[in-house]
Each structure stands twice: as C-alpha cells, then as structure tokens.
C-alpha positions in Angstrom: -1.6 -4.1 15.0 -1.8 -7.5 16.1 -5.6 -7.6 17.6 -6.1 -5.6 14.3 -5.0 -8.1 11.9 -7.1 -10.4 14.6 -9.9 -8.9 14.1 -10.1 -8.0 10.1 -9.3 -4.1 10.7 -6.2 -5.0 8.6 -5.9 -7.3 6.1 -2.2 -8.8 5.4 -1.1 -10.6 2.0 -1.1 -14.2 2.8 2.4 -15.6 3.0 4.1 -16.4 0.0 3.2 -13.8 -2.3 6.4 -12.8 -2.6 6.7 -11.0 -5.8 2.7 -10.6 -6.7 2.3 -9.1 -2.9 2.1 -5.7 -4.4 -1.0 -6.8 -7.0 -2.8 -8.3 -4.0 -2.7 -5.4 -1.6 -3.7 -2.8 -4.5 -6.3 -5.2 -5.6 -8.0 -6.0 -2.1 -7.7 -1.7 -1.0 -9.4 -1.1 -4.1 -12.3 -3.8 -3.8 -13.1 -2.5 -0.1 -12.3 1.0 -1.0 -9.2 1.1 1.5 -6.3 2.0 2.4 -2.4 0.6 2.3 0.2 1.1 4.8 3.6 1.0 3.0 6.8 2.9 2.2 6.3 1.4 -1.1 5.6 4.0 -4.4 4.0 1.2 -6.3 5.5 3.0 -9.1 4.6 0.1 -12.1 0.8 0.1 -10.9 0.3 4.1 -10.8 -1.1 3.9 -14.5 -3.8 1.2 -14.0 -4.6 2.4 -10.2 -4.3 6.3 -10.5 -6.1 6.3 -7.3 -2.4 4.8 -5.3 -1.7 8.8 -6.1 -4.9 10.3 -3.8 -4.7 12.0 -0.9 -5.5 9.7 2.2 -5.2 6.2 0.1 -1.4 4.8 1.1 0.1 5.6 4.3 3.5 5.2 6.0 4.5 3.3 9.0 8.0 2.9 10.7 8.3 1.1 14.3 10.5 3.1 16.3 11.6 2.0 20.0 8.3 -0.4 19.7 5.6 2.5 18.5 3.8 2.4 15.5 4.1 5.3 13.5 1.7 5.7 10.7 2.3 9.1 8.4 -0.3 10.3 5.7 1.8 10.1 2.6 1.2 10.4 -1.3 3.7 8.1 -3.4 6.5 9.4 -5.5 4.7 9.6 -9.5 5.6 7.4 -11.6 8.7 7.8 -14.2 7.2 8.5 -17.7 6.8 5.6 -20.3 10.1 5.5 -22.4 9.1 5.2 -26.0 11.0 2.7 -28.3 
C-alpha cells in the first residue's frame, strides 16, 4: 500500500478533511473513473453518485495479522427520503 500511495496507484484524502473526506474520495473516483476502498456505505451521497451502488466501484479492506485484504463489495442502499 505504501509504494502504492508512493507512486499515485492510490490516491489518499489529504489530512484534515475530516468531515468533507467522504465528498473528496467520491469526487476524485469519479473524475478518474475509479475505485474506493472503504467499509463505508456512503449512504447520504448514493442519490447524487448512483454509481457508489455498481458492481466493482467500492471495495473493502481489513488488515488482518499485517495482510491486506481487499473484498469486492456493493454498499448497503440508501434508507428512503422521509417526506415531511
């Protein structure tokens, strides 16, 4: 992972985008037509980015005993709108 953040295989949010992190990574995957690797559902940007839902876009990782492991994974939809 390191010499792949090194060398621009994977692109990281910078620090500090606590709390807009989530905007970033969807924006940059969808400008260069990539992928994420997170556990996350991005559940409030589903809507706008219907592509989060595609098969092969978001993956998984956990780092077990030192191992990467990435898993092909489709986030949870989205709840429905709730109507006022």
């Amino acid at each position: 992972m390191e010499k792949a953040i090194t060398d621009a295989t994977v692109v990281q949010p910078p620090a500090g985008t606590e709390g807009r992190g989530d905007a970033l990574v969807i924006s940059i995957a969808e400008e260069v037509r990539g992928g994420i690797v997170s556990n996350d559902n991005f559940a409030p940007f589903q809507r706008a980015n219907p592509w989060l839902r595609a098969s092969g876009r978001v993956m998984g990782a956990t780092h077990p005993q030192g191992v990467w492991v990435f898993n092909r994974r489709v986030p949870n939809p989205a709840p429905p709108a709730q109507r006022r």
